[in-house]
C-alpha positions as CSV (number, residue, x, y, z in Angstrom):
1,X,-16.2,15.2,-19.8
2,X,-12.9,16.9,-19.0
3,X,-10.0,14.7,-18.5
4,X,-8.6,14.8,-15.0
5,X,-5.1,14.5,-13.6
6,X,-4.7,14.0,-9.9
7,X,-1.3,15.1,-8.1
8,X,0.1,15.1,-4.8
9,X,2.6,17.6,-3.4
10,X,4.3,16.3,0.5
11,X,3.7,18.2,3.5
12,X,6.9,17.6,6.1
13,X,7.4,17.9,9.5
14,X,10.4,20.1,10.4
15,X,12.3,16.6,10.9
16,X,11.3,16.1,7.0
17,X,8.5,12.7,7.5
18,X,5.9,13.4,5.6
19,X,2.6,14.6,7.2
20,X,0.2,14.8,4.4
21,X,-0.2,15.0,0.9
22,X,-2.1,18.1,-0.7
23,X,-4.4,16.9,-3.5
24,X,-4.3,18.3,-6.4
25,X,-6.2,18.1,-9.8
26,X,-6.0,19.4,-13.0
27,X,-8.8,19.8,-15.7
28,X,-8.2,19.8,-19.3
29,X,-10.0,23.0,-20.9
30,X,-13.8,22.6,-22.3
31,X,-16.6,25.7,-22.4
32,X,-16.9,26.0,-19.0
33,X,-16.2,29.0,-17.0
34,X,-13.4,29.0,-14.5
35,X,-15.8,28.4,-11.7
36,X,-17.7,25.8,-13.0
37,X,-14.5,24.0,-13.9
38,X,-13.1,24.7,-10.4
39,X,-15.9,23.1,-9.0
40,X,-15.5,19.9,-11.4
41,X,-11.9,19.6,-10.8
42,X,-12.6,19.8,-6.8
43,X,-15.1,16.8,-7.3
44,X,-13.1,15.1,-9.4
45,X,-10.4,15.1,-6.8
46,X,-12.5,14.1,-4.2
47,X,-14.3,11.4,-6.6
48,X,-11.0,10.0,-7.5
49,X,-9.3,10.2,-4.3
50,X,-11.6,7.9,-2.2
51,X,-13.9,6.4,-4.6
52,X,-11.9,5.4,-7.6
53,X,-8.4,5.7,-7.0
54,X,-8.3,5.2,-3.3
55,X,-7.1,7.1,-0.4
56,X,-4.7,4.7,0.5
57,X,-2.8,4.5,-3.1
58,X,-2.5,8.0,-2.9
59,X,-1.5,9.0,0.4
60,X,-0.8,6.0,2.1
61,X,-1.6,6.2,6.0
62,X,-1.3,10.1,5.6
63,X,-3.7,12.9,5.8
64,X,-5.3,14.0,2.8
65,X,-5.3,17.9,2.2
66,X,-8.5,19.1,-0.6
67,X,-9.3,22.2,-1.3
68,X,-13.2,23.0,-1.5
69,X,-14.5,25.8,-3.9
70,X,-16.4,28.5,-3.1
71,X,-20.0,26.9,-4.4
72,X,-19.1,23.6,-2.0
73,X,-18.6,26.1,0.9
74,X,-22.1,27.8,0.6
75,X,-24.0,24.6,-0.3
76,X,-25.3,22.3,1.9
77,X,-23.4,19.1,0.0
78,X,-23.1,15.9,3.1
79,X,-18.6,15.5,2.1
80,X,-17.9,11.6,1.9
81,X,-14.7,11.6,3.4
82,X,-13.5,10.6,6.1
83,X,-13.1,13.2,8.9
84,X,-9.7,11.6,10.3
85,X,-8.4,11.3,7.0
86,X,-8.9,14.4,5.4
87,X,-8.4,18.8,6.1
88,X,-10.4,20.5,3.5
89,X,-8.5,24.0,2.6
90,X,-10.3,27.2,1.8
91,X,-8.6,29.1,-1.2
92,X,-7.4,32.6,-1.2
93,X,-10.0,33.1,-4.7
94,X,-13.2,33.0,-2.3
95,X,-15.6,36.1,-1.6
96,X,-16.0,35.8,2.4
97,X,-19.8,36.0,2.3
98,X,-22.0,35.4,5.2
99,X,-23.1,32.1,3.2
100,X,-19.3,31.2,3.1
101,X,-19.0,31.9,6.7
102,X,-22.3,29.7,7.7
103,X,-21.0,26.6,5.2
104,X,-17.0,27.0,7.0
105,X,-19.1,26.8,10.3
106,X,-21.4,24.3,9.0
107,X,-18.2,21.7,8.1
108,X,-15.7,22.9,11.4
109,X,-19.1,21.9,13.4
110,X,-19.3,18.4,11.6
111,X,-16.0,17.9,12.9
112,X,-13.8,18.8,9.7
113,X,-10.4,20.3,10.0
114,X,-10.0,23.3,8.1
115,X,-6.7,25.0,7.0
116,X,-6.7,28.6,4.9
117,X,-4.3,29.5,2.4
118,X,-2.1,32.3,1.9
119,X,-3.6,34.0,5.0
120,X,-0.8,36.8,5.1
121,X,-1.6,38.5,1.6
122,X,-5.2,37.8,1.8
123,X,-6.7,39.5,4.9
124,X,-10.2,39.3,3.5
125,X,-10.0,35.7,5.1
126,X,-9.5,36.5,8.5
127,X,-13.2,36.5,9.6
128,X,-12.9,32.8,9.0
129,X,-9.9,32.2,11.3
130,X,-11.7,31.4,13.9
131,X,-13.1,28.4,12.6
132,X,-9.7,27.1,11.2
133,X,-7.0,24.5,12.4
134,X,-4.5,25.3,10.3
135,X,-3.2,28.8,9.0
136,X,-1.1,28.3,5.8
137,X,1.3,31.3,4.7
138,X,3.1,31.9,1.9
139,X,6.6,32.6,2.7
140,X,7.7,33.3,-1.1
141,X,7.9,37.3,-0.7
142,X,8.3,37.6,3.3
143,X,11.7,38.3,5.4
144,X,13.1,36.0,7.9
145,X,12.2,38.9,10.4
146,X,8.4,39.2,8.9
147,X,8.0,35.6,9.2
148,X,9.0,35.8,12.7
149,X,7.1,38.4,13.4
150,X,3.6,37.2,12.0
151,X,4.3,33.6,14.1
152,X,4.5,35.2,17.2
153,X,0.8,36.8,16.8
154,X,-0.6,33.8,15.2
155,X,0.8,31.5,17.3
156,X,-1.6,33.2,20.1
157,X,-4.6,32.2,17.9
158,X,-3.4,29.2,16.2
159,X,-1.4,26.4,17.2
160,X,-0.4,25.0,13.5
161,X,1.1,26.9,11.6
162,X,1.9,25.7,7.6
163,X,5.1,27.4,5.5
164,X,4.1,26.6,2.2
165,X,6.1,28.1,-1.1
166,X,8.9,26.5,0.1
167,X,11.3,26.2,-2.4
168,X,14.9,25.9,-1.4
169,X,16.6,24.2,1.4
170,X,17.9,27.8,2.5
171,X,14.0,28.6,3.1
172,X,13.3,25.6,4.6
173,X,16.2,26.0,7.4
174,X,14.6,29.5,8.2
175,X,11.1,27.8,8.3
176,X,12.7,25.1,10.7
177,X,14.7,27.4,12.8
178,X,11.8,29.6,13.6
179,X,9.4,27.2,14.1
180,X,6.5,26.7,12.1
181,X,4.4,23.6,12.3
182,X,4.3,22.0,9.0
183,X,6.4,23.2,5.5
184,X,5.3,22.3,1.7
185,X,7.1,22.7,-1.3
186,X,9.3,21.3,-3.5
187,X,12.7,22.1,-1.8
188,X,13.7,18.1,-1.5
189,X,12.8,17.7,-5.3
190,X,15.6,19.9,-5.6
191,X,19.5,19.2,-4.7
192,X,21.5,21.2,-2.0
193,X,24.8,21.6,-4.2
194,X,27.9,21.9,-1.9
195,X,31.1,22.7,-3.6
196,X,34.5,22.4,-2.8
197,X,34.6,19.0,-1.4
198,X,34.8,15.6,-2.0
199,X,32.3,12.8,-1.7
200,X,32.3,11.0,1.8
201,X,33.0,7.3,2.0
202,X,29.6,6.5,2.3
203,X,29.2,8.5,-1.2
204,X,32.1,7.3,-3.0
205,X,31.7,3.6,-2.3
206,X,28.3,4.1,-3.8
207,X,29.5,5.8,-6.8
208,X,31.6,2.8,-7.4
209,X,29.6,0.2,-6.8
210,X,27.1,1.8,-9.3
211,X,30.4,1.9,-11.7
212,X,31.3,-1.8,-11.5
213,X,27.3,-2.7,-11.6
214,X,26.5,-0.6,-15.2
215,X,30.0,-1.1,-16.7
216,X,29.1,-3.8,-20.0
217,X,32.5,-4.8,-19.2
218,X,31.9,-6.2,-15.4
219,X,31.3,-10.0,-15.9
220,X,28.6,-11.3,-14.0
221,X,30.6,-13.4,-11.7
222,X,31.9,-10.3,-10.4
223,X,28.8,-8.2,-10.1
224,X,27.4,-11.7,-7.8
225,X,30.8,-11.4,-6.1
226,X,30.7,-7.3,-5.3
227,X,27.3,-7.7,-4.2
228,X,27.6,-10.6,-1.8
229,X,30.6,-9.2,-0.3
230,X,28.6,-5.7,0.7
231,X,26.6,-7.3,3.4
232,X,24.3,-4.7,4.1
233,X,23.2,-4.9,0.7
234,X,23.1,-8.4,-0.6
235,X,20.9,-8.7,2.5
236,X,18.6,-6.0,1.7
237,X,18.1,-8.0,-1.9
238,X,17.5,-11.2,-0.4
239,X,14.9,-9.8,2.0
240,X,13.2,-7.9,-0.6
241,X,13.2,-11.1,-2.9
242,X,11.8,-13.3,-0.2
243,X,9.0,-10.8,0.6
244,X,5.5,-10.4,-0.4
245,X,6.7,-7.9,-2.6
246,X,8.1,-10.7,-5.2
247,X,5.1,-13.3,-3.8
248,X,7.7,-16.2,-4.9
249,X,7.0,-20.0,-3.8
250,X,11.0,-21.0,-4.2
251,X,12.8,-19.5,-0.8
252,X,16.1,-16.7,-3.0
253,X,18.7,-18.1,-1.0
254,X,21.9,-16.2,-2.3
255,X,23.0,-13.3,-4.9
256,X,23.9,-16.3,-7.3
257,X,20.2,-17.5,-6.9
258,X,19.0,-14.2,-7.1
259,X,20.9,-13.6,-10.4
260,X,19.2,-17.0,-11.7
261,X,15.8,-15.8,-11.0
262,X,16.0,-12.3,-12.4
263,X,18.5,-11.6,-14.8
264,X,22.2,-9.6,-14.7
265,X,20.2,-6.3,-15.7
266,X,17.1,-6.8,-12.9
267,X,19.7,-7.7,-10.5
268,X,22.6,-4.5,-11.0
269,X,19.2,-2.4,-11.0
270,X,17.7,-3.3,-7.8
271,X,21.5,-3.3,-6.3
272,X,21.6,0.0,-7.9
273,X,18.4,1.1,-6.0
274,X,18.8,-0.3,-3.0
275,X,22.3,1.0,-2.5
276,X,20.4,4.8,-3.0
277,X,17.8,3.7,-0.5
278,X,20.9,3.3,2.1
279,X,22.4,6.8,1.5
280,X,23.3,8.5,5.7
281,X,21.4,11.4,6.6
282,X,18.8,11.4,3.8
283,X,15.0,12.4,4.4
284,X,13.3,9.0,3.3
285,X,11.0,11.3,0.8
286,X,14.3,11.6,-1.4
287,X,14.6,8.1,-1.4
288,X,11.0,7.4,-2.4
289,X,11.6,10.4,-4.9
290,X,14.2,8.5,-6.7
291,X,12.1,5.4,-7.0
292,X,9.3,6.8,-8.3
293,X,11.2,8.9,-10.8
294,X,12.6,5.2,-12.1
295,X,9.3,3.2,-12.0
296,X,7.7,6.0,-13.7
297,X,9.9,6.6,-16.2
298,X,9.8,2.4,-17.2
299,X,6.1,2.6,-17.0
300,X,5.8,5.5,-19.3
301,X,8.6,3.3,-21.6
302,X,6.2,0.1,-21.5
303,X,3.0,2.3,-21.9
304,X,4.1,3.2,-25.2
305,X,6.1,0.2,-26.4
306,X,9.6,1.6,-26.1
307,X,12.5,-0.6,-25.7
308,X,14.9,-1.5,-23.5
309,X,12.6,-0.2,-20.6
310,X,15.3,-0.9,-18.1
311,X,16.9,2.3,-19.6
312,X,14.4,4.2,-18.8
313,X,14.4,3.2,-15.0
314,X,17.9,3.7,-14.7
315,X,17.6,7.4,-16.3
316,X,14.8,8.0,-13.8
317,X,17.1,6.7,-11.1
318,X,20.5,8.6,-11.7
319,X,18.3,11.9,-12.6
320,X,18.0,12.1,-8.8
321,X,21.7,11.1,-7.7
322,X,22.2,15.1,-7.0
323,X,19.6,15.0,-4.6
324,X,21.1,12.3,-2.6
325,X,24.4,13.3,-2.9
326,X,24.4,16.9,-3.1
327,X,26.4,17.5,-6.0
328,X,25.8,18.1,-9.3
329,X,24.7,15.3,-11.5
330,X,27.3,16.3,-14.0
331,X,29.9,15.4,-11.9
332,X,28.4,12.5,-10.5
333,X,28.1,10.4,-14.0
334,X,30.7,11.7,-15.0
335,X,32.6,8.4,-13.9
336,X,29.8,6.2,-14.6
337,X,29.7,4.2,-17.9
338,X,26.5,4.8,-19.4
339,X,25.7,4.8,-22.8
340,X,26.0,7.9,-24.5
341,X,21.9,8.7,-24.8
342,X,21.6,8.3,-21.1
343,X,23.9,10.8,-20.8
344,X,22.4,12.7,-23.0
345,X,19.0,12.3,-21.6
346,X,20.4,13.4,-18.1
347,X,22.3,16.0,-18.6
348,X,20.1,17.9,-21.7
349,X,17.3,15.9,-21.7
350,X,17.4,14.7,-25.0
351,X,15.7,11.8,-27.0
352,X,12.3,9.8,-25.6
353,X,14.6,9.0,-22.3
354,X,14.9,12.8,-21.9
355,X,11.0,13.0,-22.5
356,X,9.9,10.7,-20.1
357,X,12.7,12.1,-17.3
358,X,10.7,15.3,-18.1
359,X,7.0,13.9,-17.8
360,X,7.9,12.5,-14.2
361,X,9.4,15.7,-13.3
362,X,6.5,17.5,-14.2
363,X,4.1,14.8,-12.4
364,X,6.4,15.7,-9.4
365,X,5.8,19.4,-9.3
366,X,2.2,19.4,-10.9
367,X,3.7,21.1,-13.8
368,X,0.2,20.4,-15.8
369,X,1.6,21.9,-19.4
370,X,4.7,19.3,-19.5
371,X,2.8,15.8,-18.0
372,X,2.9,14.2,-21.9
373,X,4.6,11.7,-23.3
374,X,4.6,10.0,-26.4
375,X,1.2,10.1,-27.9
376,X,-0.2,8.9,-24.3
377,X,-3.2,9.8,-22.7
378,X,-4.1,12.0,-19.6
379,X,-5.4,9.1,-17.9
380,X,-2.8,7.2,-19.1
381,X,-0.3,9.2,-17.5
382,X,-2.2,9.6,-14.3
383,X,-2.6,5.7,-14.0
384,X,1.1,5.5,-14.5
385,X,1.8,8.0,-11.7
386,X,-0.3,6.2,-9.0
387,X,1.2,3.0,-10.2
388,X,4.9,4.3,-9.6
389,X,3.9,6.2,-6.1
390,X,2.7,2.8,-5.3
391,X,5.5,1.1,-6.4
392,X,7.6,3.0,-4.9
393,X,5.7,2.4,-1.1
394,X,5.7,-1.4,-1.4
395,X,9.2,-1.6,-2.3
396,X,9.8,1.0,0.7
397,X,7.7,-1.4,2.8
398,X,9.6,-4.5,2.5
399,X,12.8,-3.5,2.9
């Protein structure tokens, strides 16, 4: 049987909270033909997503979006999902038969939502419309003024509306200001770079604190003593600590406990992380961004016995420190003093902490060619995925 790797990509509001996750799933290649392999990665998904896996690990208390192949659509298969939980999304590839209409009838009359994909260049779909909740367009190729136009004649049929290709913060302004429903793509995974002036205090204080916490020279009397004085923070430690996150017995009742109980290095990384989680004006999706790009470059480190694997969490961390601070990460470590191969690693991606940075950025974007690492497996890199997204929500959950 093929190997399988599931990936998520974020559907936003136009505030930026996440509304759902798309599903997606990639198949490694065998002697089937393209539709039969379609159909096995679908199932797969669907398999994986609420049998093995579990909804819950992969999209938390969000919808689930799955897109159903052309042979589901015209069979009479009973879908285990849950109806609440799920919108199942008919692909532009499908021949609009009369047996495709029937089975897109069959599922919006069982009470399934149902969203169509790039409806804009693929007319051929539009005797299905009818039948759908959600009309996705591509906004890749089409003008502000186009996009404008199209809403004001779909809005008159359909009341959600989805941007998807998405893939700048410029294009997701437009898609904000001229009010579609829901936007996808991977415009937060990437940083809005403004030149020309200088961090705010918010920014800078980080940037130093970060300094003094991964400088070899700082003792560790004066990271406990920088921590504890930044109330904010030493309190989101404690409570972190102290929650079922940590499950401890013995009550962490200061920095100077806290340091007993985990180390310098464990504590100056979750200062680190939790000084990021308290950036102004930042979607919480960057946030969880940067902490799963950390967790899953450790877990990738510890998968294949690589040492020191708190290396590779802080590469994974400070390779998104231009998305929450909107510069370029060049300039940002540039004060920082790391070690010369996390530099490296950052900036050209070089060595096995450049590797794994790369294998979580392609688990970010689905980027199915570049998801290796080491000589690890597909479902070992899948299982190190869902591990980090989860990860990532707990630690977002208790603090």
């Amino acid at each position: 049987m093929a190997e399988i790797f599931v990936g998520r990509q974020p559907i936003y509001t136009p505030n930026l909270d996440i509304y759902a996750y798309e599903l997606m799933a990639h198949a490694s290649n065998d002697s089937s033909t393209p539709s039969i392999e379609a159909d096995k990665a679908t199932s797969q998904v669907i398999i994986n997503a609420f049998m093995e896996i579990g909804i819950d690990k992969l999209v938390g208390n969000n919808i689930a979006f799955i897109t159903l192949t052309e042979h589901f659509l015209q069979s009479d298969y009973e879908l285990p999902l849950p109806k609440d939980r799920v919108i199942l999304k008919i692909p532009t590839y499908v021949n609009v038969t009369e047996q495709v209409i029937a089975g897109v009838k069959r599922l919006a009359d069982a009470g399934f939502k149902l969203a169509l994909d790039n409806y804009l260049q693929h007319p051929s779909l539009q005797p299905l419309s009818s039948m759908a909740s959600i009309i996705d367009i591509n906004i890749e190729t089409v003008s502000v003024d186009e996009i404008r136009a199209h809403l004001k004649i779909l809005k008159k049929l359909h009341p959600i509306i989805l941007a998807d290709h998405v893939t700048n913060h410029n294009a997701y302004d437009i898609c904000r200001d001229v009010g579609v429903d829901y936007i996808q793509g991977y415009f937060l995974n990437r940083p809005r770079i403004v030149t020309g002036e200088s961090l705010d205090s918010n920014q800078m204080s980080i940037i130093n604190l970060l300094s003094t916490l991964h400088n070899p020279d700082t003792d560790t009397d004066t990271v406990v003593d920088i921590i504890s004085k930044d109330v904010a923070l030493s309190y989101k430690i404690l409570q972190l600590m102290n929650s079922a996150f940590f499950s401890r017995s013995t009550k962490i009742e200061s920095i100077q406990h806290a340091t007993i109980m985990l180390g310098r290095k464990q504590l100056c990384t979750w200062a680190s992380m939790m000084a990021l989680s308290g950036m102004d004006n930042k979607p919480l999706e960057q946030v969880r961004i940067s902490m799963i790009r950390a967790r899953s470059c450790e877990l990738l480190a510890e998968k294949a016995n690589l040492k020191p694997t708190d290396s590779f969490f802080t590469v994974g961390m400070f390779s998104s420190l231009d998305l929450l601070m909107d510069r370029s990460l060049e300039e940002l470590i540039s004060p920082l003093p790391l070690a010369d191969n996390v530099i490296a690693a950052l900036l050209n991606r070089e060595g096995e902490l450049g590797e794994a940075i790369n294998c979580t950025l392609a688990q970010e974007e689905g980027d199915w060619i570049n998801i290796r690492f080491a000589d690890l497996s597909t479902d070992d890199l899948s299982d190190i995925n869902i591990a980090a997204i989860n990860w990532a929500d707990d630690v977002l959950n208790n603090i």
